[in-house]
C-alpha positions, 0 to 999 in steps of 0.5 A, a space after each residue: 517507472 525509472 523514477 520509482 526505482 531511481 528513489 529505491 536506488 537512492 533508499 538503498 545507497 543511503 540505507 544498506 543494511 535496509 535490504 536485510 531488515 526484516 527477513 523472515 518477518 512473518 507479516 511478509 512471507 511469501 513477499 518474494 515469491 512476487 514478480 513485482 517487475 510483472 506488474 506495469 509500473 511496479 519497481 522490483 525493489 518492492 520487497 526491499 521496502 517491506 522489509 525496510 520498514 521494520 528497520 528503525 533507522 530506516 523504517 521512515 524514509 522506507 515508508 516515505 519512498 513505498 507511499 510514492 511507488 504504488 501510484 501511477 499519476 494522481 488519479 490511480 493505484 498500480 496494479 501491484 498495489 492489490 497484491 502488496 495490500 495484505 503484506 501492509 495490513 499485516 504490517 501496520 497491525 504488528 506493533 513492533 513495526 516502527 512505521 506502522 503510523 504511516 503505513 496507517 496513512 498509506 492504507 487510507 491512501 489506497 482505500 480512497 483510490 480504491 472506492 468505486 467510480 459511479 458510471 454516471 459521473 461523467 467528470 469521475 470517469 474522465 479523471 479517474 477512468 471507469 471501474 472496468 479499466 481499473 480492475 485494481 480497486 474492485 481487488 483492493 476492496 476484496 483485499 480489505 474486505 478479507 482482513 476485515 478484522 484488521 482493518 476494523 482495529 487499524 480504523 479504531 486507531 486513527 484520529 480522524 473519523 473521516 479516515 476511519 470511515 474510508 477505510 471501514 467502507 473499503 473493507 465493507 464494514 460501512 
């Protein structure tokens, strides 16, 4: 966690007026209403972040520094990560929004981590922990699933089909 908010910290120090950047974006109302610190392993700079990737100078290293903080290890999201989701589909569907290319890539990113373990997969559930322990992805699958329509016209604009299809079968489009 220290070192989720050290790298904001570090964001911030080299990008000041990124904590402004996008205030009033319509993508992100209701973002600060979030007790993001509430969440295990969420850093509070989570707004500062959102907002910052409608920043062109610093929408790229805001992007890069948001990718590392929804994880917690390399098997699993936070729990933060089904509240931030419809704040990034918003995000990444507006064409204004200079990082939208990698919050594409994020969004793959969490519909992978958001795929359902089988109970049976003995070595699945070693490494990633059975779906009961991670209510996360069942609520990250909803997340998708309500902004289906986004999710299908974000689909359609990556290059690769096996992207495509995890994100389509996160929101239940497969």
């Amino acid at each position: 966690m220290a070192a989720k908010e050290a790298a904001i910290d570090r964001f911030l120090d080299e990008y000041p007026r990124a904590i402004d950047a996008g205030r009033g974006h319509p993508a992100l109302q209701g973002c600060e209403d979030v007790r993001w610190s509430e969440f295990p392993e969420c850093p509070a700079g989570i707004p500062v972040l959102l907002r910052a990737l409608l920043d062109r100078e610093a929408a790229s290293e805001a992007e890069r520094v948001l990718t590392n903080s929804p994880h917690n290890g390399i098997t699993a999201i936070n729990a933060a990560v089904p509240t931030a989701l419809p704040f990034l589909l918003r995000l990444a569907n507006d064409p204004q929004v200079p990082a939208r290319s990698g919050l594409r890539d994020l969004l793959v990113t969490i519909a992978g981590f958001s795929e359902s373990i089988d109970a049976d997969d003995e070595v699945s559930v070693f490494w990633f922990g059975g779906d009961s322990e991670h209510p996360e992805r069942e609520q990250c699958r909803a997340v998708f699933a309500g902004h289906a329509g986004v999710v299908a016209m974000l689909a359609e604009e990556l290059a690769s089909p096996a992207q495509q299809a995890v994100l389509r079968k996160a929101a239940g489009l497969l």
